[in-house]
C-alpha positions in Angstrom: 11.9 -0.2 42.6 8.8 1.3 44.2 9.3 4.4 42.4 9.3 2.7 39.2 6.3 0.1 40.0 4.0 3.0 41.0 4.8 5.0 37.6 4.1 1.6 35.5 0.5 1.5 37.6 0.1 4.7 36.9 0.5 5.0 33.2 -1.9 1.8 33.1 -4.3 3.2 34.9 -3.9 6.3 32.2 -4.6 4.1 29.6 -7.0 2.5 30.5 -9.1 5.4 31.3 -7.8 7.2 27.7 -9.1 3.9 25.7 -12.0 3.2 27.9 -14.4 6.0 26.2 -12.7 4.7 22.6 -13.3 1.4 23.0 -16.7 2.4 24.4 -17.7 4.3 21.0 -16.3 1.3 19.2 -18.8 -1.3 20.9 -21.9 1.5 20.5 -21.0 1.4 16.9 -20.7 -2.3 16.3 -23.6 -2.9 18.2 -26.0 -0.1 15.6 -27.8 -2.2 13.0 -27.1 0.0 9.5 -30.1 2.1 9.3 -32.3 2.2 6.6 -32.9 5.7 6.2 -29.4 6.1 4.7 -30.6 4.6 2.0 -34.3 5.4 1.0 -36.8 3.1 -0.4 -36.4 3.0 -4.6 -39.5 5.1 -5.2 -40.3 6.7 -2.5 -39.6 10.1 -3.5 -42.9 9.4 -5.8 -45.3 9.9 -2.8 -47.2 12.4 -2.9 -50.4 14.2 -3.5 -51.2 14.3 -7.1 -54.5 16.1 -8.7 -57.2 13.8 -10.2 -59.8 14.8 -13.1 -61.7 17.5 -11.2 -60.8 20.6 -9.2 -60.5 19.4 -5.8 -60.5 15.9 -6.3 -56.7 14.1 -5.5 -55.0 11.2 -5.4 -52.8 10.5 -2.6 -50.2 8.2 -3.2 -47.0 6.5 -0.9 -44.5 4.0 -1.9 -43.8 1.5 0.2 -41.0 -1.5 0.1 -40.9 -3.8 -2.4 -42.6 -1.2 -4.4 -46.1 -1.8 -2.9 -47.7 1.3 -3.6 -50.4 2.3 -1.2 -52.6 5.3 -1.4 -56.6 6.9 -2.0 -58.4 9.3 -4.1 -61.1 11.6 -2.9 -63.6 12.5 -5.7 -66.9 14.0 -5.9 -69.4 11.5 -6.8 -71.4 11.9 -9.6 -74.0 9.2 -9.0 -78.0 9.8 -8.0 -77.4 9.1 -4.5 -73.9 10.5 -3.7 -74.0 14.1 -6.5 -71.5 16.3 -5.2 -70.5 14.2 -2.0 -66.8 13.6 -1.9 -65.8 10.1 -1.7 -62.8 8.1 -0.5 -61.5 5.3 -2.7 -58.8 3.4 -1.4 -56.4 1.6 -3.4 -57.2 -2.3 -3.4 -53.7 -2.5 -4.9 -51.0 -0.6 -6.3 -47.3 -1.5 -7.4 -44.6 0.6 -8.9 -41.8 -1.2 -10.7 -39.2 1.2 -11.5 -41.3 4.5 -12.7 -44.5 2.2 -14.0 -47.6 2.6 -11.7 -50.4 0.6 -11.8 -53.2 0.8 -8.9 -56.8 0.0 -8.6 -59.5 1.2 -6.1 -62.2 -0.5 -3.8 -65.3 -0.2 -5.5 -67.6 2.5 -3.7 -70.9 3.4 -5.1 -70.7 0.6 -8.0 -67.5 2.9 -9.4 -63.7 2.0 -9.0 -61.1 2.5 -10.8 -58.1 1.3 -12.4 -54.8 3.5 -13.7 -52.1 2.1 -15.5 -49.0 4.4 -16.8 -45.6 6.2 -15.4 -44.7 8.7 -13.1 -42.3 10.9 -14.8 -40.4 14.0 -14.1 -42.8 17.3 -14.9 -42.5 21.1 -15.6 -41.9 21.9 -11.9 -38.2 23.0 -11.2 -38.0 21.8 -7.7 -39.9 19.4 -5.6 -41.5 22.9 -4.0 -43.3 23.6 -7.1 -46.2 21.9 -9.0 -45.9 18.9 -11.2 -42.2 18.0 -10.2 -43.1 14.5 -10.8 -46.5 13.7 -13.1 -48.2 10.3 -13.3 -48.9 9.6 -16.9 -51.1 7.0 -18.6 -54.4 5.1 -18.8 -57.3 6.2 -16.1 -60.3 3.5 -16.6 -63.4 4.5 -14.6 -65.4 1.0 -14.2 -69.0 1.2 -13.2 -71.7 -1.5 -12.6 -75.4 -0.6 -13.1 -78.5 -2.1 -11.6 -78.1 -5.4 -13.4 -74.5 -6.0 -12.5 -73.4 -5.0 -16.2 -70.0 -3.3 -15.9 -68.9 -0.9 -18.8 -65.5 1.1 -18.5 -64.3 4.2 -19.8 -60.6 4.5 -20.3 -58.7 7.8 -21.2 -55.7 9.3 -21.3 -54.5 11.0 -18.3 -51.6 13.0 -16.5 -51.9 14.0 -12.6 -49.5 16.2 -11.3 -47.9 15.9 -8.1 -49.2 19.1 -5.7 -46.1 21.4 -4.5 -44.2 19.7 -2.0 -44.8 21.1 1.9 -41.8 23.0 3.7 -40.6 19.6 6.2 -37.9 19.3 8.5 -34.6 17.4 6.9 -34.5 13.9 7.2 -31.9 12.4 9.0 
């Protein structure tokens, strides 16, 4: 009778220590909240540098949740005061529903800017190469003079995206 009381203790106590580190992983993994980076933001592969109407001037732009786009662009200005300087306009707002993109910027200088179109897949083969995604559409360039009189010049536009850097995978 002892013989067989000591082997039942025993094989409990064996599984108890073979299911603790099981039952252990089970709890750790209940316990995880599904991560979000499993599943990226709709979008979000659209960030990006993307060149503007000069050489040298960008637009830098990141999608955000809910599609709330944030972003800049750095141009030269071409005002009396500022010739040649390179300015910072940051967006004021900036949405992307689906592949439409609209954003405008702080005014800076009595200029801002409003751009209304797509982004779209471009020549580039892979997101390494230039203008793997393009925005396309309507750039209007706002400006108020002296009196407060704001006229606007809108044209047709496409950015493309800058070659994509050489980053560590995501997890």
């Amino acid at each position: 009778m002892t013989i067989l009381r000591h082997t039942l203790i025993a094989a409990v106590i064996v599984a108890a220590v073979a299911f603790a580190p099981a039952t252990q992983d089970s709890k750790t993994a209940a316990s995880k909240p599904p991560s979000a980076a499993v599943e990226p933001l709709p979008g979000r592969e659209y960030s990006g540098m993307y060149s503007f109407l000069k050489e040298g001037e960008f637009v830098q732009v990141t999608v955000e949740e809910e599609g709330r786009v944030t972003g800049f662009l750095s141009r030269y200005g071409d005002g009396r005061s500022d010739k040649g300087t390179f300015l910072d306009q940051y967006f004021r707002s900036g949405k992307l529903d689906g592949n439409k993109l609209t954003f405008s910027t702080e005014t800076v200088h009595a200029v801002w800017f409003e751009f209304k179109g797509t982004v779209e897949r471009g020549e580039g083969k892979t997101p390494a190469d230039e203008a793997y995604y393009v925005l396309k559409g309507t750039l209007t360039d706002n400006r108020a003079d002296e009196a407060k009189r704001v006229s606007a010049h809108s044209q047709e536009v496409v950015f493309k995206r800058f070659p994509a850097e050489a980053s560590p995978a995501k997890n």
